[in-house]
TIBA-405456 format. One record per residue (C-alpha): residue in one letter; y, z, x. Coordinates in pm, whole numbers, padded with zeros to 5 digits, always signed. Layout:
BEGIN
aYZX/...
This chain:
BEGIN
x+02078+11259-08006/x+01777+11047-08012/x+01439+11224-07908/x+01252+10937-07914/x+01245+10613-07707/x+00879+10504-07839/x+00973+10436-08237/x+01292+10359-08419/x+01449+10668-08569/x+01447+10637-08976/x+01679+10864-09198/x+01527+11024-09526/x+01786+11106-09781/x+01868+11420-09943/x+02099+11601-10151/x+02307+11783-09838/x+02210+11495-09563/x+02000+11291-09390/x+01661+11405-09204/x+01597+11181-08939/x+01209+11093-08812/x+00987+10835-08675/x+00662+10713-08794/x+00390+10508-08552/x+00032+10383-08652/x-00177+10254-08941/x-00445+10421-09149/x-00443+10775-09300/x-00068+10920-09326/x-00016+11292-09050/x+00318+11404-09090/x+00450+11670-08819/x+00683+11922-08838/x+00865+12122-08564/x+00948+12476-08519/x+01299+12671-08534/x+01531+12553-08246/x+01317+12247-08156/x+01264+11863-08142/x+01045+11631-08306/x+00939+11528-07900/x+00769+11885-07903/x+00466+11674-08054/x+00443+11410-07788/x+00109+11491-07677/x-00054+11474-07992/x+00120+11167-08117/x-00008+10913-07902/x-00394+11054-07949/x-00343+11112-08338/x-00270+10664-08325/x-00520+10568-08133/x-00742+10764-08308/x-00637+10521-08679/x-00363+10750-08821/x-00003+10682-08885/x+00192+10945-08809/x+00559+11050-08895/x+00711+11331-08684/x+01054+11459-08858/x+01324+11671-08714/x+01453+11955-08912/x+01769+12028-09098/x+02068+11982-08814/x+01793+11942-08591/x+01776+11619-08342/x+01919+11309-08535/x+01915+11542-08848/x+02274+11566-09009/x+02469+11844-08958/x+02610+11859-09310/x+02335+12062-09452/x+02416+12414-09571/x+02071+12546-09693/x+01818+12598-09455/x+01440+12758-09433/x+01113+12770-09522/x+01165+12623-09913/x+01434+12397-09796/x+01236+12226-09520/x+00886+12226-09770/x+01091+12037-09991/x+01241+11799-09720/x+00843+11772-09641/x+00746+11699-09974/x+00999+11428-10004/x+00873+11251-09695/x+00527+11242-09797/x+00623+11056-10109/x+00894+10827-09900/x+00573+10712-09701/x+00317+10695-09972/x+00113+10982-09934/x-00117+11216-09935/x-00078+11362-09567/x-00239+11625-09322/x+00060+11821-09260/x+00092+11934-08912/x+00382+12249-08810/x+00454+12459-08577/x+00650+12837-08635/x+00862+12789-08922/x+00714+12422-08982/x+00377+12587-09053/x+00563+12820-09340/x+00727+12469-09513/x+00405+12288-09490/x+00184+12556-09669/x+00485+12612-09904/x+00463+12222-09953/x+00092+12236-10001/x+00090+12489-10283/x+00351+12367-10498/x+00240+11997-10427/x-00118+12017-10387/x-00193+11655-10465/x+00019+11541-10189/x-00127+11749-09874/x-00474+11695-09788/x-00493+11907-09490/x-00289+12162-09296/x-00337+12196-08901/x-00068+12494-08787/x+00030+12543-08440/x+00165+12906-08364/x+00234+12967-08736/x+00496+13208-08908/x+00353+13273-09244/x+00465+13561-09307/x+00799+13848-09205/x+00698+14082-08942/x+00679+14494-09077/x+01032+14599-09009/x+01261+14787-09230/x+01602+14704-09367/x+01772+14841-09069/x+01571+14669-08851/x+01618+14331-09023/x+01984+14369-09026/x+02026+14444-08630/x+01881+14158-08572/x+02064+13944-08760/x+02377+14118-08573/x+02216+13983-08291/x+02188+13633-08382/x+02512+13610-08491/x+02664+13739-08108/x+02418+13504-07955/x+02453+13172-08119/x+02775+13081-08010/x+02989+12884-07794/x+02959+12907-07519/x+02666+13077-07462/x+02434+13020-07762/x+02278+12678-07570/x+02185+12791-07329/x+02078+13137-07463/x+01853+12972-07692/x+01715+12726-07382/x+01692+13049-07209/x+01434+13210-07464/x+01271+12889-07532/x+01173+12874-07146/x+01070+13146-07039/x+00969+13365-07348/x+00788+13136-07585/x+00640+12918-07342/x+00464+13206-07172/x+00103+13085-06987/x+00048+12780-06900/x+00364+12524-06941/x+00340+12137-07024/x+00488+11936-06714/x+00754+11798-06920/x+00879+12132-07055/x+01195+12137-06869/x+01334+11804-06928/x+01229+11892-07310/x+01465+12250-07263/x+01748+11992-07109/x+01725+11803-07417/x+01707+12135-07683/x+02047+12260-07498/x+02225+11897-07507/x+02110+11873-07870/x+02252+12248-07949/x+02573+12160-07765/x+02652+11842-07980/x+02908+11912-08234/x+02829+12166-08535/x+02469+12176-08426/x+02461+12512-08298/x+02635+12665-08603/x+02417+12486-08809/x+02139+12680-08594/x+02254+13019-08603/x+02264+12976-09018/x+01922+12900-09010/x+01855+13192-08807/x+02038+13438-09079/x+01889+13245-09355/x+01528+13246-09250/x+01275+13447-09423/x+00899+13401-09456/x+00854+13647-09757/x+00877+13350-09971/x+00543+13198-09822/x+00345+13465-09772/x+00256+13459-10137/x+00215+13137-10179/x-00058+13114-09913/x-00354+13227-10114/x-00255+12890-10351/x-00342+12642-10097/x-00614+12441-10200/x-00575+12230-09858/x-00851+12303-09565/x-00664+12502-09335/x-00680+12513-08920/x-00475+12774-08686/x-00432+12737-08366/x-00301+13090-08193/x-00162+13133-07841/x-00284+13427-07718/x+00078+13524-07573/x+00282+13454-07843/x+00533+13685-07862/x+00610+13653-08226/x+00325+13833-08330/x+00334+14217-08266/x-00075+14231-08270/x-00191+13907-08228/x-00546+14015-08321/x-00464+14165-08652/x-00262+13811-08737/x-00549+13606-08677/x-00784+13844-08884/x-00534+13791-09180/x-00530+13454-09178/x-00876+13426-09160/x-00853+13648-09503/x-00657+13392-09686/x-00893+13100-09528/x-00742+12948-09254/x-00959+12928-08982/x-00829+13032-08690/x-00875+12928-08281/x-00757+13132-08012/x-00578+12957-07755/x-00586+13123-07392/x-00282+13103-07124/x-00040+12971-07425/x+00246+13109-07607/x+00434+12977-07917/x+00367+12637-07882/x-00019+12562-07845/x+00013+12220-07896/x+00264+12131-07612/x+00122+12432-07410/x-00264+12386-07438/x-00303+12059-07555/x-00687+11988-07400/x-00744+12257-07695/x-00525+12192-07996/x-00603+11786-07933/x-00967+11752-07961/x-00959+12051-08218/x-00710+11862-08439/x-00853+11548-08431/x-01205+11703-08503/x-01072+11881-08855/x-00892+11538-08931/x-01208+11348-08918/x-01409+11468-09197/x-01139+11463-09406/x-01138+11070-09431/x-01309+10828-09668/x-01614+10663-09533/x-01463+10338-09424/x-01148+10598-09273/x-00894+10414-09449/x-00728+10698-09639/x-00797+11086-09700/x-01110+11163-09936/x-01031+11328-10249/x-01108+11671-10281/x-01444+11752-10478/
């Protein structure tokens, strides 16, 4: 399913499959990651800003995500970092890594083990770390992902979710021909099995630790709403205790950048500036 009518997709090889993206612009290399369940399009109001403003930019679907193959049997935070890292050096970088949710997780998984390859990290919504919840807990709700995500119902379950519940607040005007294309993409052929593996596969415990490693500057933007974090206050506190630092985003959800974008726009583009050399060419090199 193509996502994209502005760039030709591209295919990056690896091991299990191909991860499909699209890259736009000249000058300093931004490469964008999407969240669990989603699209490279999510990041179609930043794109066109992030160009004009002298970056090239590469937006990548995930694992059985998109134009992503379905063939790939490992999925989460490590796997996509990896897929991130080997993107980076496919285009030639360093890179600001952008992500949302999950894509936040593999980007400042990328940064730490790969350091001289991310020279930035801007997070949108970001899971870096599991929610406090026992054993139990954990294990209901991977009972419940496993009745939900399938046919016939796990499309438009998903769609569902994505509509209503994590695009709480204010909602971009082209979010429901972007939940059309999330349930057409799930309903293509081992897509949403691919999906609900994720789901049962996905941890964050394996980032958490690695946060306090990232040598990267570090920007957070938080929806106010989001209902993935229990206390949203307390999240922001802690990730302004490993040094991210954080901006609150009123009237938005999960997905800041789609949601709120006269926010997360200007924001992003004002961390990205500094971060060039003089003539803006390509990213400065850390003192």
């Amino acid at each position: 399913m193509t996502t994209s009518v502005e760039s030709q997709v591209r295919y990056l090889q690896r091991p299990e499959g191909r991860i499909s993206y699209t890259v736009e612009g000249q000058g300093p290399l931004v490469v964008a990651v999407p969240g669990m369940g989603d699209l490279r399009s999510s990041y179609r109001e930043l794109v066109p800003a992030l160009v004009a403003a002298g970056y090239r930019v590469a937006v990548s679907d995930l694992r059985a995500h998109g134009d992503s193959d379905t063939t790939f049997r490992e999925f989460g935070d490590v796997a996509t970092a990896r897929d991130v890292i080997a993107l980076v050096e496919e285009l030639g970088g360093p890179a600001v890594v952008l992500g949302n949710s999950m894509g936040a997780a593999a980007a400042a998984w990328a940064a730490a083990e790969r350091p001289d390859l991310v020279a930035g990290l801007v997070f949108y919504g970001p899971l870096l770390r599991d929610p406090a919840m026992g054993r139990a807990a954990t294990g209901l709700i991977h009972l419940s992902y496993r009745a939900m995500f399938v046919r016939p119902w796990g499309a438009a379950v998903w769609a569902g979710y994505y509509r209503k519940t994590l695009n709480r607040g204010r909602t971009a005007p082209w979010l429901d021909e972007h939940v059309a294309a999330l349930r057409s993409s799930l309903q293509e052929p081992g897509r949403l099995a691919a999906f609900r593996r994720l789901t049962l596969q996905l941890t964050h415990s394996v980032v958490e630790p690695r946060v306090p490693e990232v040598v990267a500057p570090m920007l957070a933007f938080l929806g106010d709403l989001d209902p993935d974090f229990r206390d949203v206050d307390a999240e922001a506190a802690w990730m302004e205790s490993q040094r991210l630092r954080v901006v609150r985003v009123p009237e938005a959800a999960h997905y800041p950048h789609a949601q709120r974008p006269d926010v997360t726009l200007p924001g992003t583009l004002d961390f990205l500036a500094p971060l060039r050399t003089a003539d803006g060419s390509a990213w400065a090199a850390r003192a």
